[in-house]
DRENDO-1510 file (C-alpha; in Angstrom, 1 decimal, always signed):
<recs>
REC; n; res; u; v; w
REC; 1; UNK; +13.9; +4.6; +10.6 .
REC; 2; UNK; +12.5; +7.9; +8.7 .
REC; 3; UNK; +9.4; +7.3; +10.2 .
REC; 4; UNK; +7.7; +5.2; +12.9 .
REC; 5; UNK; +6.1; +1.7; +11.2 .
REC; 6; UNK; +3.0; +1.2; +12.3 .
REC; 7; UNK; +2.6; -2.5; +13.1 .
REC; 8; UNK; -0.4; -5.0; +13.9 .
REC; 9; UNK; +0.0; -8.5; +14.9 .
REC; 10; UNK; -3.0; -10.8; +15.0 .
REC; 11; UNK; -2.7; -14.2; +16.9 .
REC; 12; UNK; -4.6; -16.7; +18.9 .
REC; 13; UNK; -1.5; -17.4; +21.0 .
REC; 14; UNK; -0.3; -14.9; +23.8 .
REC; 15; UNK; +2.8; -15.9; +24.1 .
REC; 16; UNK; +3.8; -15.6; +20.2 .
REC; 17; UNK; +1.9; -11.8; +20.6 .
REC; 18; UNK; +4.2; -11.0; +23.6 .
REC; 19; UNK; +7.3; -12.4; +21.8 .
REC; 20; UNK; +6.6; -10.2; +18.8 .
REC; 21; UNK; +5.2; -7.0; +20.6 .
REC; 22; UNK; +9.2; -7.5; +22.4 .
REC; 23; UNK; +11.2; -8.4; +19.0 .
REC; 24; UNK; +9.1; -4.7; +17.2 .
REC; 25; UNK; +9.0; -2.2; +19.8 .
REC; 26; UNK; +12.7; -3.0; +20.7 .
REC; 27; UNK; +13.4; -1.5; +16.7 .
REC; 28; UNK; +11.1; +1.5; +17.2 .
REC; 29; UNK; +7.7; +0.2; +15.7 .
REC; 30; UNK; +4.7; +1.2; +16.7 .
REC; 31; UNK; +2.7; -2.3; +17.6 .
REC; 32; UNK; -0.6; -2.9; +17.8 .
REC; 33; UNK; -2.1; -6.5; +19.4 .
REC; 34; UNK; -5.0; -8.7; +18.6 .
REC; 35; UNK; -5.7; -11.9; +19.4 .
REC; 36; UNK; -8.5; -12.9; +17.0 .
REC; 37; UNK; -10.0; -11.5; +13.6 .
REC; 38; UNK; -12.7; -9.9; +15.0 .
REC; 39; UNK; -10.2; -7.5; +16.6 .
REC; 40; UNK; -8.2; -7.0; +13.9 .
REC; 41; UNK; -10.8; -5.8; +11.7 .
REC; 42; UNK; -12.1; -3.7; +14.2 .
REC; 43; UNK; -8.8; -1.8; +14.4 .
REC; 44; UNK; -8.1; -1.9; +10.6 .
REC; 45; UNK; -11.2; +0.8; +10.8 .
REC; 46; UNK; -9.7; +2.9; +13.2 .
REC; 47; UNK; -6.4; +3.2; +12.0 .
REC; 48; UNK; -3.5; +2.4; +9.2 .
REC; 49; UNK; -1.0; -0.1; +9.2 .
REC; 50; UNK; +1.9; -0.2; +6.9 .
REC; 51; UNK; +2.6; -3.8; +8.3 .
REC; 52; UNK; -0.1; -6.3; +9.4 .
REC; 53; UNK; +1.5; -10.0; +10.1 .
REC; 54; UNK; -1.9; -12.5; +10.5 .
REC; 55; UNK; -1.5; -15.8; +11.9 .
REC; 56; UNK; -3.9; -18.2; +9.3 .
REC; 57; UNK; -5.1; -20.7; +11.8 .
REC; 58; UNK; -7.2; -19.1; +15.0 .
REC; 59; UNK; -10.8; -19.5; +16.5 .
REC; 60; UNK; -14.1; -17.4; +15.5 .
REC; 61; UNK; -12.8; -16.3; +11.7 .
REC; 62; UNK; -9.6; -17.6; +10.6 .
REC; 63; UNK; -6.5; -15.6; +9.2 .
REC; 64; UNK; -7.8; -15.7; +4.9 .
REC; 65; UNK; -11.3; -14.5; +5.8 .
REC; 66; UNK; -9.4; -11.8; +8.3 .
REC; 67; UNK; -7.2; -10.7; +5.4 .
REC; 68; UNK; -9.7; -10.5; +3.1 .
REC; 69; UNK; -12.3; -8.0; +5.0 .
REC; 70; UNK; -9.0; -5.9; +5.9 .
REC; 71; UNK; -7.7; -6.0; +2.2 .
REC; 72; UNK; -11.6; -4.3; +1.9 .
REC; 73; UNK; -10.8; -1.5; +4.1 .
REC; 74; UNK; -7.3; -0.6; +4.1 .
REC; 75; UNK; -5.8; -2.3; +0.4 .
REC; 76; UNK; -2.3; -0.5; +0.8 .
REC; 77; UNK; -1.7; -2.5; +4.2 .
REC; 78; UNK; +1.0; -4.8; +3.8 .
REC; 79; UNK; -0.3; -8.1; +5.2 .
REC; 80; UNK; +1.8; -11.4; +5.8 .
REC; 81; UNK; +0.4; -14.7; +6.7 .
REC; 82; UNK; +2.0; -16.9; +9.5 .
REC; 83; UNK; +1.6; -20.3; +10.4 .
REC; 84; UNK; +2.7; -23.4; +12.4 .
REC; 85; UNK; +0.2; -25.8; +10.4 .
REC; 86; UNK; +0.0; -27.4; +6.8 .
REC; 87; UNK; -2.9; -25.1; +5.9 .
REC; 88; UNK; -1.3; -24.7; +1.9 .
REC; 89; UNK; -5.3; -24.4; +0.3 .
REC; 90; UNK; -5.8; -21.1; +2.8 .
REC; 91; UNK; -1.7; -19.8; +2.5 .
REC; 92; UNK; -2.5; -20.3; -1.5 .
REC; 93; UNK; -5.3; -18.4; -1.2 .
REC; 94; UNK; -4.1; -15.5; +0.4 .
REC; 95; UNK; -1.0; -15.2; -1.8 .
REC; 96; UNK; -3.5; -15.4; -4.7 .
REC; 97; UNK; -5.1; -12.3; -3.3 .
REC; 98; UNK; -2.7; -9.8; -2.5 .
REC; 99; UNK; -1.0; -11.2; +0.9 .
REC; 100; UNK; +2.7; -10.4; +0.2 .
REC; 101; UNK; +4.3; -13.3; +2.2 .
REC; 102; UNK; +4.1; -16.4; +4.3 .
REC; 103; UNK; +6.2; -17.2; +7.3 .
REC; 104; UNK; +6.3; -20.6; +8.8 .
REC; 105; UNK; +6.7; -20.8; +12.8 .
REC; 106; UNK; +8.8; -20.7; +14.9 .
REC; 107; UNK; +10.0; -17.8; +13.5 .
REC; 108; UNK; +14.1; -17.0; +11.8 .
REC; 109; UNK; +13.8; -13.6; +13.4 .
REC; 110; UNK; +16.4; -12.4; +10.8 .
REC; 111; UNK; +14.2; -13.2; +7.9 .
REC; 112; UNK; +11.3; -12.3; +9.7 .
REC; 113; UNK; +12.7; -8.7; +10.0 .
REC; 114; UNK; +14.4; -8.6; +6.0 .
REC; 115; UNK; +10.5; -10.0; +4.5 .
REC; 116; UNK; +9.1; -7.0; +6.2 .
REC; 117; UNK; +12.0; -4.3; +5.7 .
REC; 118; UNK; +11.8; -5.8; +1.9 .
REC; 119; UNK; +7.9; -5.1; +1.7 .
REC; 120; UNK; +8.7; -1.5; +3.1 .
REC; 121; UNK; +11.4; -0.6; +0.8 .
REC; 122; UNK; +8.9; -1.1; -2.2 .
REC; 123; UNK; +7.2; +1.8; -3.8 .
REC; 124; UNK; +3.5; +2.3; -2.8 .
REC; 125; UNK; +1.3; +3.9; -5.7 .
REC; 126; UNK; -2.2; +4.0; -6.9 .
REC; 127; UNK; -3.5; +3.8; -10.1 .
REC; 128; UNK; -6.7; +5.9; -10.4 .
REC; 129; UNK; -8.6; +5.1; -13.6 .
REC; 130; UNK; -12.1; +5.0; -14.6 .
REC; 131; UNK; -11.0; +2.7; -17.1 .
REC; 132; UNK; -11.0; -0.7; -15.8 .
REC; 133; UNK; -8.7; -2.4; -18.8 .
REC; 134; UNK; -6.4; +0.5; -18.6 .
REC; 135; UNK; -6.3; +0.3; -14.4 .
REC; 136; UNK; -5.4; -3.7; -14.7 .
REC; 137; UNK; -3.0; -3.0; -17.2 .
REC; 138; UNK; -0.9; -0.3; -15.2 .
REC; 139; UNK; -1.4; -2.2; -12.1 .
REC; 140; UNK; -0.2; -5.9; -13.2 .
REC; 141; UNK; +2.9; -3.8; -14.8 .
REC; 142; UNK; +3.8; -2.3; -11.7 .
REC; 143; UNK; +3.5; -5.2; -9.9 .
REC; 144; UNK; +5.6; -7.1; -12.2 .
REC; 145; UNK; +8.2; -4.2; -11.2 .
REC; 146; UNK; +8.1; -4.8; -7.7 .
REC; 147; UNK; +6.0; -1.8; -6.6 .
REC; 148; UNK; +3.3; -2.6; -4.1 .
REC; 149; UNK; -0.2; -1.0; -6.1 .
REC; 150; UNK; -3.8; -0.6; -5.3 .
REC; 151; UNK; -6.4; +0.9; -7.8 .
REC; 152; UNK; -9.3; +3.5; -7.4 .
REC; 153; UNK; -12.0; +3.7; -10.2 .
REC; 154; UNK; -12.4; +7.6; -9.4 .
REC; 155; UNK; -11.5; +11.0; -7.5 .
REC; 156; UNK; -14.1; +9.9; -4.8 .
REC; 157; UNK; -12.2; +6.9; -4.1 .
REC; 158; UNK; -8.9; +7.8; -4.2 .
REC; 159; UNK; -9.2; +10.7; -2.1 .
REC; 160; UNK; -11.0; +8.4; +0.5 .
REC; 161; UNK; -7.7; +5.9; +0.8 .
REC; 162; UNK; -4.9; +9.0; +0.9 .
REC; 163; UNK; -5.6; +9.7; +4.5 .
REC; 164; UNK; -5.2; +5.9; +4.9 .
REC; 165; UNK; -1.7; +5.1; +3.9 .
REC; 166; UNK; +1.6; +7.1; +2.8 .
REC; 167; UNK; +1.7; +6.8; -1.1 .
REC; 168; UNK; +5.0; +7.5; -2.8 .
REC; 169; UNK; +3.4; +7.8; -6.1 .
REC; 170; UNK; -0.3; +8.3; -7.6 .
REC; 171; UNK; -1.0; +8.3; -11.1 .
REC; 172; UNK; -3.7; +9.8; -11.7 .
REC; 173; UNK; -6.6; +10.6; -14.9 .
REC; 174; UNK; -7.6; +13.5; -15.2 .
REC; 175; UNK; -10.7; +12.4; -17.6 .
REC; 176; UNK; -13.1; +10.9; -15.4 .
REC; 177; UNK; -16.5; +11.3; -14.4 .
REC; 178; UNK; -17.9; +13.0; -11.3 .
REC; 179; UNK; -14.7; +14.6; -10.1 .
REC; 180; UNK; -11.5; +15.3; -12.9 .
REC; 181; UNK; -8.1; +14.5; -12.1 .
REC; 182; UNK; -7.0; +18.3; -11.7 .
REC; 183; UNK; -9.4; +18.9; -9.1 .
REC; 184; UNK; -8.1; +15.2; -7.6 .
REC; 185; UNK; -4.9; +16.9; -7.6 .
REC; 186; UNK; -5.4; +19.8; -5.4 .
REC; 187; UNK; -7.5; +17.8; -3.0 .
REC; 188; UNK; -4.7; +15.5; -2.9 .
REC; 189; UNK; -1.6; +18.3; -2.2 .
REC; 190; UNK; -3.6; +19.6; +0.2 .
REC; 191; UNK; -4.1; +16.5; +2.2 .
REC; 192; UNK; -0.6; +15.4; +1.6 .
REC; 193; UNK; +2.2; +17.8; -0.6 .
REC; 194; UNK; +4.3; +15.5; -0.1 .
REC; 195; UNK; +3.0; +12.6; -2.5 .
REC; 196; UNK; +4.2; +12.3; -6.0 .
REC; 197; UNK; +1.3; +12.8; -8.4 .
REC; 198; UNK; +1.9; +11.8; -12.0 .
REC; 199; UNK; -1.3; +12.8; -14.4 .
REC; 200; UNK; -2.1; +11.0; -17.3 .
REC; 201; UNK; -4.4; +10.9; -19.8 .
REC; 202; UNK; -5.3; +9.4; -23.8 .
REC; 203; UNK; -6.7; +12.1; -25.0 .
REC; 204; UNK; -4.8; +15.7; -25.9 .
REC; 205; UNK; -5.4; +18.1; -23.1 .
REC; 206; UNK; -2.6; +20.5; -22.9 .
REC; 207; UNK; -4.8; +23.3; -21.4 .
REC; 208; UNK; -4.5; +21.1; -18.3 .
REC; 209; UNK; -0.9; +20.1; -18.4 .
REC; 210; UNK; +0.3; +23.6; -17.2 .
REC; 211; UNK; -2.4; +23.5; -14.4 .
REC; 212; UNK; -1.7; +20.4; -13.7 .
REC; 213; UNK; +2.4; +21.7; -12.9 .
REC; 214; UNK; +1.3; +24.4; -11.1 .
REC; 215; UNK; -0.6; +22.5; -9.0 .
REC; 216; UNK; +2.5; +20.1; -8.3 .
REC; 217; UNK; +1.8; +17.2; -10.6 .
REC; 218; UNK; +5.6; +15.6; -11.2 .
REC; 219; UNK; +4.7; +14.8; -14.9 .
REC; 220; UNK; +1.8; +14.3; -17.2 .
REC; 221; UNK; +2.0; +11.5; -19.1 .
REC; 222; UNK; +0.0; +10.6; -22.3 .
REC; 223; UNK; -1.1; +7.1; -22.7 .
REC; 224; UNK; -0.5; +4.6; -23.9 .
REC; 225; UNK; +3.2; +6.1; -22.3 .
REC; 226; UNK; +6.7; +5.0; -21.9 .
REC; 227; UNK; +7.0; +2.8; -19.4 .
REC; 228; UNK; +10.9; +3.4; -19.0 .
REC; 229; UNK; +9.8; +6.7; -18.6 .
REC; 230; UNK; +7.2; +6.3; -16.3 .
REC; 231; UNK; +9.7; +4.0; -13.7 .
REC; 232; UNK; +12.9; +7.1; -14.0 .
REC; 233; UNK; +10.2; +9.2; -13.2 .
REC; 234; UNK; +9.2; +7.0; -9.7 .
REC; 235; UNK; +12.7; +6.5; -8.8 .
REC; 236; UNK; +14.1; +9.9; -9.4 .
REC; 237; UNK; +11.4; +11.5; -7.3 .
REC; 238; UNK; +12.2; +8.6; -4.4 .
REC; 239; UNK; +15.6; +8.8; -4.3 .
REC; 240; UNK; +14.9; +13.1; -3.6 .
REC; 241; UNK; +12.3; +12.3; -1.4 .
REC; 242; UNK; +14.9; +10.4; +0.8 .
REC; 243; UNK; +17.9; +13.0; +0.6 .
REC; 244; UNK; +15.4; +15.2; +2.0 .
REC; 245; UNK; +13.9; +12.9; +4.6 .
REC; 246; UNK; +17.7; +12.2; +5.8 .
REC; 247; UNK; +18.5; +15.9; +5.8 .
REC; 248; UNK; +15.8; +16.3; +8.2 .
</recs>
């Protein structure tokens, strides 16, 4: 594993939390335990998790209103729902809003392990628009592709989530109010070089597209763009990104 996965399981029932902790730290994650909502959220504020498997059915607040108020503070988390009850209306629910998977107990450990190595090997990116129609747009197309997205509505917010997750990809406008995309940009290398940032924008600013290079941008991109384009862009700065992790 490139790097350590950090994992949080939430359960009522010790024995399924000490069965996982034992199946995940055996394979190098890094696993974090809870056995109600309450404590879930309460570590989704202190810390990332690229994996977060939530049982649906447990005391206090159940697994769909737990999912919901971590979606709220960490969106790029990869949550999936588990259950040993017919609880379709709440599973349906969840999938609606953004829960990647469901997995019925007692667990296939096999598929168990290929759901969440499947959600891992899928691009993360963010969309940063000030432009709702445009954000949707990009977004439900990505998704369509496979990628795992989330959306900011400005610089303010998108710098606010990169501490909070490892983005492969952020495309980013650089015409938007309160902070531009350029200056997005370098706030963004400097907090992490290592994330792709692709600039685009609908209106003709080639003063900025050399500025926007020098500061590391992969591409700028003028909308409405190419989406072909757009995806050989995503996967020929992955497929780098991993020769150079693995030379490591």
């Amino acid at each position: 594993m490139a790097k350590q996965i950090s994992l949080l399981i939430v359960d009522d029932e010790m024995e399924t939390l000490r069965t996982l902790d034992d199946i995940f730290e055996d394979r190098g994650y890094v696993v974090t335990l809870a056995e109600d909502g309450y404590k879930a959220i309460e570590f989704a504020k202190k810390k990332f998790f690229d994996i977060i498997l939530m049982d649906v059915k447990m005391p206090g607040i159940n697994g769909l209103e737990t999912f919901r108020e971590i979606k709220r503070i960490c969106p790029s988390s990869v949550v999936i729902m588990m259950t040993g009850y017919s609880v379709e209306e709440l599973l349906r629910q969840a999938i609606e809003e953004g829960a990647y998977a469901v997995l019925y107990k007692p667990f296939d450990v096999k598929k168990l392990l290929q759901t969440i190595e499947g959600a891992l090997r899928k691009p993360l990116i963010m969309v940063v628009d000030d432009l709702v129609g445009d954000r949707e747009t990009l977004k439900d197309i990505l998704l369509d592709k496979g990628y795992r997205v989330v959306t900011a509505s400005d610089g303010y917010e998108a710098l606010n989530m990169v501490p909070k997750a490892n983005f492969d990809i952020i495309l980013l406008d650089v015409k938007m109010p309160r902070m531009n995309g350029i200056k997005t940009l370098e706030w963004i290398k400097e907090m992490n070089p290592d994330t792709g940032v692709i600039m685009m924008s609908a209106y003709s600013m080639d003063e900025f597209v050399g500025k926007a290079l020098r500061e590391g941008a992969l591409a700028f991109l003028y909308k409405p763009f190419d989406m072909k384009k757009l995806f050989r862009i995503i996967d020929e700065y992955r497929e780098e990104k991993e020769k150079m992790e693995k030379g490591k």
